[in-house]
C-alpha positions in Angstrom: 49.7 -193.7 -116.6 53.2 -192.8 -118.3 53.1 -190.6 -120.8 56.7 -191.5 -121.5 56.9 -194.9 -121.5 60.6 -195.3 -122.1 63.7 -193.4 -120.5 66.8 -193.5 -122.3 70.2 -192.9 -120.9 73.6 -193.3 -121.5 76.5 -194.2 -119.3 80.3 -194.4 -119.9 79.3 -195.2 -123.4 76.8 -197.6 -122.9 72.9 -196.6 -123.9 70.4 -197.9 -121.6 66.9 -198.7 -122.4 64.3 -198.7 -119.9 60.3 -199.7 -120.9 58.8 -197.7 -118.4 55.1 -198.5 -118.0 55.0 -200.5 -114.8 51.5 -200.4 -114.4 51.2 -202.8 -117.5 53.7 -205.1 -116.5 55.3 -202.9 -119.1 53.2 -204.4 -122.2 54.1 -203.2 -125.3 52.2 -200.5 -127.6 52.9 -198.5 -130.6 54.6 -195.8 -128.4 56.8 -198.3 -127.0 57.9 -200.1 -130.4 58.2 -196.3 -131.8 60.8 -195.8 -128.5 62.9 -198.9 -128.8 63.2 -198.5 -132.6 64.4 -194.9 -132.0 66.7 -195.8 -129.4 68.3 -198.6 -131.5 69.1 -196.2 -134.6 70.7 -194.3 -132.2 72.9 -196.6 -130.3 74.2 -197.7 -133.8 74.5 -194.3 -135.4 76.5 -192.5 -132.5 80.0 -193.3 -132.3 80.2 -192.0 -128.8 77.8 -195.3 -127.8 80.0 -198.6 -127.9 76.6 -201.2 -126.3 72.9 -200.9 -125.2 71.0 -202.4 -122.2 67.6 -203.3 -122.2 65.6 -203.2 -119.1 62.3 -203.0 -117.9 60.6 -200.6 -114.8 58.9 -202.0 -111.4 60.0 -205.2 -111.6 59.4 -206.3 -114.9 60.9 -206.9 -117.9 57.8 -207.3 -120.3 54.8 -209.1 -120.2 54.6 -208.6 -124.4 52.2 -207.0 -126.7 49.6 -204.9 -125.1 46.2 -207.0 -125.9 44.6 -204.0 -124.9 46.1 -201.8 -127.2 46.0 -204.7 -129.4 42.0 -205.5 -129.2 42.0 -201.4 -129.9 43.2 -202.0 -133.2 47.2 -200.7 -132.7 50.2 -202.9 -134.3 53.2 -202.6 -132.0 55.4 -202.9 -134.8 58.1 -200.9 -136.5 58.9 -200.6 -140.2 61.6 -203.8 -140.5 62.4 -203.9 -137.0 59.2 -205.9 -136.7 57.5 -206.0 -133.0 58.5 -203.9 -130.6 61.1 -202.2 -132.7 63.6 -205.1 -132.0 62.1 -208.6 -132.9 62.7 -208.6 -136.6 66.2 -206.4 -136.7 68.1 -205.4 -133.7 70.8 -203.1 -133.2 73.8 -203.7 -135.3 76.0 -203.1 -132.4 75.9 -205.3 -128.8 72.8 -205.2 -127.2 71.8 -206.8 -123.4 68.8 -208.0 -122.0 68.8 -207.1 -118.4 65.6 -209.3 -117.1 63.8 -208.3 -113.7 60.7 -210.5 -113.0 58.9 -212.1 -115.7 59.9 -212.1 -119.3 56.9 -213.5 -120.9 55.7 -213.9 -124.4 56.7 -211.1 -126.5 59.0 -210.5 -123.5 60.9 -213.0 -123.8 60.8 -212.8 -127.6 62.8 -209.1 -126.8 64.8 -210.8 -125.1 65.6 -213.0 -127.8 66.4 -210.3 -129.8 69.0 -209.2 -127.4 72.8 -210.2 -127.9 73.3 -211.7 -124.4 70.6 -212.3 -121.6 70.8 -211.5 -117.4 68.2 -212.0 -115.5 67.4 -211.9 -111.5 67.5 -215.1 -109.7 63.5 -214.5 -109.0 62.8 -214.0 -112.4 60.7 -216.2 -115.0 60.9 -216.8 -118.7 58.5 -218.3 -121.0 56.0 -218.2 -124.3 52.5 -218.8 -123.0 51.1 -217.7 -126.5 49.5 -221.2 -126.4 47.5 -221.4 -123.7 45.9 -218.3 -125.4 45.3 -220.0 -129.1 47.8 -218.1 -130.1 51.7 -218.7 -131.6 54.8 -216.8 -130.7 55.6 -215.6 -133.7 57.9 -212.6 -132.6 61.0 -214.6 -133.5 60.8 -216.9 -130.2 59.5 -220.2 -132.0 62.4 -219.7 -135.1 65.6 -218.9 -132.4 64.7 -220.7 -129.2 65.7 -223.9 -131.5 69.3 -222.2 -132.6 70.3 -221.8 -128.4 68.8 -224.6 -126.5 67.8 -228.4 -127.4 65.3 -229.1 -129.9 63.0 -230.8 -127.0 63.4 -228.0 -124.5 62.5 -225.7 -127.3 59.1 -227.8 -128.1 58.9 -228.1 -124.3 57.9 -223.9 -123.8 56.4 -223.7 -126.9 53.5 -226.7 -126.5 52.7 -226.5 -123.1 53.4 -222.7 -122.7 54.8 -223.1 -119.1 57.4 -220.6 -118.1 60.9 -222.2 -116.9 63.0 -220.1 -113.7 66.3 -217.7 -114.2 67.9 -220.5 -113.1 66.7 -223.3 -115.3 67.5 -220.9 -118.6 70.7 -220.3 -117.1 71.2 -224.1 -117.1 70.2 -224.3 -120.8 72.4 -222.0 -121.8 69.3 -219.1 -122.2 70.7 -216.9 -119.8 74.5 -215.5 -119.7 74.5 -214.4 -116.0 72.1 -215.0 -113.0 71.9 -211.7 -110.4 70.3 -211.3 -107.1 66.8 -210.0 -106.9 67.5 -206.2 -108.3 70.5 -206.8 -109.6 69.7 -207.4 -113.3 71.2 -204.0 -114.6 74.3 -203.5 -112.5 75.3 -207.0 -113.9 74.6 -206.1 -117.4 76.2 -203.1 -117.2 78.9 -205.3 -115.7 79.3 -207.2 -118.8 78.2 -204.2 -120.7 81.4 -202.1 -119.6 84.0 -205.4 -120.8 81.9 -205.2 -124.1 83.0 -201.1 -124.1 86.3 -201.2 -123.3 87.1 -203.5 -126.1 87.9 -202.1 -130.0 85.0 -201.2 -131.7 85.6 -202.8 -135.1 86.9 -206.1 -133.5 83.5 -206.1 -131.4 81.8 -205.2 -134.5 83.1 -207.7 -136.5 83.0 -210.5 -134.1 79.3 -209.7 -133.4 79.0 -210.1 -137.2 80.5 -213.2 -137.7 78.8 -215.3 -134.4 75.7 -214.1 -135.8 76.5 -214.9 -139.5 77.7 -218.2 -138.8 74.7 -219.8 -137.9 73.3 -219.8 -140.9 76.2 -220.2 -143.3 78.2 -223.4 -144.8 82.1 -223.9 -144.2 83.4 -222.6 -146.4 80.9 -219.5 -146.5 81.4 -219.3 -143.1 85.4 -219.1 -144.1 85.2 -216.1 -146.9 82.7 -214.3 -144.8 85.1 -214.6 -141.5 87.8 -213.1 -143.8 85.8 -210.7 -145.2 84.8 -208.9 -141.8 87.9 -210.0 -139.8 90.4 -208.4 -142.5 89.8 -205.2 -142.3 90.4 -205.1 -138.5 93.9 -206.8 -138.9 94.6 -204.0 -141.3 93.2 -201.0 -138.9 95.0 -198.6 -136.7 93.1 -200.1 -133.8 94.9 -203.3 -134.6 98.2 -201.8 -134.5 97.1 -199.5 -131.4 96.1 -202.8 -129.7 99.3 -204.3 -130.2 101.2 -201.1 -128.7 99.1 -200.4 -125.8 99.9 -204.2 -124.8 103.6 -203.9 -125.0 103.5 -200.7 -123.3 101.1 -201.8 -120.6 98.7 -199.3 -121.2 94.8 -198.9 -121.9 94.5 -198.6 -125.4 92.8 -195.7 -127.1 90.3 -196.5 -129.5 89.8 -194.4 -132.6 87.3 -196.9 -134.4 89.4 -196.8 -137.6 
């Protein structure tokens, strides 16, 4: 068994996540929660890190809480991150699931947690907590109905059945569909746009789409200006603007 059971990396300014304990479908325990948590406070506290992807070994993407670990009396939860370091706050800055095989229970609730979702053509998704007596309470039952229909949303949670890449991709669950394997080189696709783009305008849009759902018109006006106005007024703004009439990359400073 792993000892390690997460590798993180970074590339080109993207961190990448990577649950590494195959031989339990890479389940989630305490060390695992611990990981992700620590990972996330440091893709949002180092400036030098612009996105994260989050991926699972072997063929997997998580099968969700470790019952074993579970039944032995360990929590896989983190302070106010909540399960697996990620279910109850994720990482300020853009974060992608990168989905290989299944994506199950508190799988898919990771998942959730994640700002955009790729997944494998082959893969599954899906909240079988019912067939078990038990309720997916890791955020799946309160933001499934925020992204897909109401009935679809009933739909995974009552009879627990798990839907294909391709049917969440229809729904609108899924961002991108990739071959068999090919989960991570499309999220680090989407992850290297994402990265080339101004930090404070990413920041702030992330802010606002995630904001919005919960706010009222005219909140949702004053709250726009309030993270939008700043970037207008920054020197990324204005080095936007330059690099565009010059026909140049731009060079971000983040202020």
């Amino acid at each position: 068994m792993n000892d390690q059971p997460l590798k993180v990396s970074r590339r080109d300014g993207v961190q990448v996540i990577v649950i590494d304990r195959p031989e339990a479908r890479n389940a989630v325990n305490l060390q695992v929660a611990e990981g992700i948590a620590a990972a996330l406070d440091e893709l949002d506290s180092d400036g030098e890190l612009r996105v994260g992807v989050l991926t699972g070994e072997g063929g997997n993407f998580s099968a969700g809480m470790d019952l074993k670990a579970f039944a032995r009396g360990e929590a896989p939860y983190v302070a106010d991150r909540g399960f697996a370091g990620i279910a109850q706050r994720s990482a300020d800055k853009p974060l992608i699931a990168a989905i290989e095989g299944n994506a199950l229970a508190g799988g898919l609730e990771i998942a959730l947690a994640c700002d955009l979702i790729v997944a494998s053509e082959e893969s599954r998704l899906g909240i079988p907590e019912a067939k078990r007596g038990l309720v997916a309470a890791g955020g799946a039952l309160t933001r499934l109905p925020k992204r897909i229909p109401y009935h679809l949303a009933m739909e995974l949670a009552l009879t627990g059945e798990p839907i294909s890449a391709a049917r969440a991709a229809e729904i609108g669950l899924v961002n991108r569909l990739a071959p068999a394997g090919g989960a991570l080189d499309a999220a680090l696709e989407i992850a290297g746009a994402i990265a080339r783009n101004g930090p404070l305008a990413v920041d702030a849009s992330k802010r606002i789409i995630r904001g919005a759902l919960d706010w009222s018109e005219q909140e949702a006006w004053d709250k726009q200006q309030e993270f939008a106005g700043p970037v207008f007024g920054s020197q990324d703004a204005q080095e936007g603007a330059r690099a565009f009439a010059e026909k140049r990359d731009p060079a971000w400073t983040g202020r």
